[in-house]
C-alpha positions as CSV (number, residue, x, y, z in Angstrom):
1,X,128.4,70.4,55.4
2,X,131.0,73.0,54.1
3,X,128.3,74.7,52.0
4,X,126.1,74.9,55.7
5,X,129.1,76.7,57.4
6,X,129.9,79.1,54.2
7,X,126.0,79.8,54.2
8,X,126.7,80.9,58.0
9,X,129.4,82.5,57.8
10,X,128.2,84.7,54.8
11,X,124.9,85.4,56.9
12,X,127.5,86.6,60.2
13,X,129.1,88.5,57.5
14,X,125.8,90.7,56.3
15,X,124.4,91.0,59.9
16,X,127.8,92.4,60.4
17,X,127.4,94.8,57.4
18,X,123.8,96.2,58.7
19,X,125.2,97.1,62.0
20,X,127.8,98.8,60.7
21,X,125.2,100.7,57.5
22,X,122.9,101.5,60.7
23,X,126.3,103.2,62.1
24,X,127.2,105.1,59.2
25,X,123.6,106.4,59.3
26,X,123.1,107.4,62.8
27,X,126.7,109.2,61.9
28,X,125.4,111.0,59.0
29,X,121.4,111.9,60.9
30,X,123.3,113.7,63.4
31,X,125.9,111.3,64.8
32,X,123.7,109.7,68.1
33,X,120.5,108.1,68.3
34,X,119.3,110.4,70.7
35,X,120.5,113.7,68.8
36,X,118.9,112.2,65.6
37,X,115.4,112.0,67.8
38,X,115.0,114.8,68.6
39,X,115.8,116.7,64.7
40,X,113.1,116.7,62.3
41,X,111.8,113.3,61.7
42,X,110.9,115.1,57.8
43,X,114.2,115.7,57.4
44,X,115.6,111.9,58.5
45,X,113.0,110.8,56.1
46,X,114.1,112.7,53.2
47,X,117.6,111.6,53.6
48,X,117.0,108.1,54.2
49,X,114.6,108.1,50.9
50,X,117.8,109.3,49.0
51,X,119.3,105.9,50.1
52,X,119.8,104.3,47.2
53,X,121.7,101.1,49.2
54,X,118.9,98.9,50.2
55,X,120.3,98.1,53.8
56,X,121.3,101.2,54.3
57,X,117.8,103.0,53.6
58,X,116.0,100.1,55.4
59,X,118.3,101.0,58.3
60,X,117.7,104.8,58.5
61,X,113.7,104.3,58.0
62,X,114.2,101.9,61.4
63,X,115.7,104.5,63.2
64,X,113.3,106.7,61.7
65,X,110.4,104.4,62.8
66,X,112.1,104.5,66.4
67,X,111.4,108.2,67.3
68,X,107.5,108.1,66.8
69,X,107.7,105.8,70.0
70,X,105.4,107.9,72.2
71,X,107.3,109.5,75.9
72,X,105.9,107.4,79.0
73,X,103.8,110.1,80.5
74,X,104.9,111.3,84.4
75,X,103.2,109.0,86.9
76,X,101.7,111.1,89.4
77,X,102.4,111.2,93.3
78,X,101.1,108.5,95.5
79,X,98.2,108.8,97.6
80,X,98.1,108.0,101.5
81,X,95.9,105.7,102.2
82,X,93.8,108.0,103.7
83,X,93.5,110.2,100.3
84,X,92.1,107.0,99.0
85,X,90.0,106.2,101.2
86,X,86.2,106.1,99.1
87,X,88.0,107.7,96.2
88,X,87.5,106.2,92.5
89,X,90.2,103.7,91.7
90,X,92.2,105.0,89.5
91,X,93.6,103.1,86.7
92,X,96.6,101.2,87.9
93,X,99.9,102.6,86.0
94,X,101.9,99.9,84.3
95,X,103.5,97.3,85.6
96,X,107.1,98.2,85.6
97,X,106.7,101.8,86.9
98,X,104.0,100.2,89.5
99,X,105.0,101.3,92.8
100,X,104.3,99.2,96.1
101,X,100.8,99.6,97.4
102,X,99.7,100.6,100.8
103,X,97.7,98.5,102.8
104,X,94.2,99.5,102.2
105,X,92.3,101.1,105.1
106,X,89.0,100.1,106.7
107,X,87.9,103.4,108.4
108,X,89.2,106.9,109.2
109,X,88.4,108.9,112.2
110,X,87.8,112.6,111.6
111,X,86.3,115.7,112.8
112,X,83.6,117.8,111.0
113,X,84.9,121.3,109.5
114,X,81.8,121.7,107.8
115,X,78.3,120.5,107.2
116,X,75.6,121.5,103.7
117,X,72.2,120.2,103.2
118,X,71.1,119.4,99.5
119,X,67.7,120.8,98.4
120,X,66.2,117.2,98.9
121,X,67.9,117.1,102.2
122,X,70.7,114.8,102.5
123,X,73.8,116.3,104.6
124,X,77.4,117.4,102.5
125,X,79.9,116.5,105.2
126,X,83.6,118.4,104.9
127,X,85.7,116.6,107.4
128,X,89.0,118.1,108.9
129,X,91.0,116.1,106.5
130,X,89.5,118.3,103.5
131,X,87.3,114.8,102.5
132,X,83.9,116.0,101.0
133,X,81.3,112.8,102.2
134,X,77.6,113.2,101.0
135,X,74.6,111.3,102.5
136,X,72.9,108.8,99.9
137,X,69.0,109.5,99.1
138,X,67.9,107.4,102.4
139,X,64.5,109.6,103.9
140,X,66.0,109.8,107.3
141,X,67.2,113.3,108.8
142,X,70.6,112.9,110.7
143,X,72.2,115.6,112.6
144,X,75.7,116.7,112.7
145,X,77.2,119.8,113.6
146,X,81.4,121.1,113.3
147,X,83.0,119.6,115.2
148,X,81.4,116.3,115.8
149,X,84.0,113.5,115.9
150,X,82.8,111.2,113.1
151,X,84.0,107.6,111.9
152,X,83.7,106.6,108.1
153,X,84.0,102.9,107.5
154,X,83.6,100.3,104.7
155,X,80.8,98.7,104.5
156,X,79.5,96.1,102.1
157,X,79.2,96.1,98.1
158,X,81.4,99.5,98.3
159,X,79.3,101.8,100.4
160,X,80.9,103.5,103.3
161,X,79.1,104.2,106.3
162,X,79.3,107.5,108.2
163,X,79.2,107.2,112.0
164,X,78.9,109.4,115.5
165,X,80.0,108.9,118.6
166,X,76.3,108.5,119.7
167,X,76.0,105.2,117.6
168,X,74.1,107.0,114.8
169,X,75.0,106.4,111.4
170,X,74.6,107.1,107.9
171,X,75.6,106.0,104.4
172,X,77.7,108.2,102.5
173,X,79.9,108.8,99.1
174,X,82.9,110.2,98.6
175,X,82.5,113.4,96.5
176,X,85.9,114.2,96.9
């Protein structure tokens, strides 16, 4: 039993001693962690190969190791719910920095700013909220002029349906 408790104390003892190594380190790199990231990570190698204490060097090369940690890159700004509306999911951002989500939308209600026909046909819609909306390949010829009050609503196995106050309606993509 009293060999067990010398065997830990001696352990507390050297955990003890590599804190306080790690220390002396950080002192001589530049006396912080944080000014020691941001010298030349050459440099911190060099001196921490001319180590010749193994606890020592093994603690400089871990704080070493500790600045190629990439940055977390700037999250960008939420979207309304409206911006998302028929947009590409983006990839979510990670958990932590995740911010609250709105609730999603099923339809907007917009009025036509400006209206392009493809070569095949199919109508480019530029609603009022500066959404670009483009018929999918269908045959049929719809008409819509600026100005028209239009509806865009989900509809199933993500498509989104374009619709007029006269009950005509479309499908459409986002395009952007």
């Amino acid at each position: 039993m009293g060999n067990l408790i010398r065997r830990r104390s001696s352990l507390v003892v050297a955990d003890i001693a590599l804190v306080t190594a790690a220390v002396a380190v950080c002192a001589a790199l530049g006396s912080s962690p944080v000014r020691a990231a941001t010298g030349s990570l050459n440099e911190a190698l060099r001196k921490c190969a001319a180590i010749t204490a193994d606890d020592e060097r093994l603690a400089c090369f871990d704080a070493a190791a500790k600045r190629l940690e990439a940055p977390t890159p700037a999250t960008p700004p939420a979207r309304t719910p409206e911006e998302q509306f028929g947009a590409p999911k983006a990839p979510p951002p990670p958990a932590a920095d995740k911010p609250p989500e709105p609730p999603p939308i099923d339809r907007i209600d917009a009025t036509v700013a400006a209206v392009a026909k493809r070569p095949n046909g199919e109508l480019v819609v530029t609603l009022s909220n500066g959404q670009v909306w483009a018929q999918v390949p269908s045959g049929t010829t719809f008409r819509l002029n600026v100005g028209d009050e239009v509806s865009i609503s989900r509809g199933m196995f993500g498509s989104y349906i374009l619709s007029t106050e006269a009950k005509r309606s479309i499908k459409v993509t986002r395009q952007q």
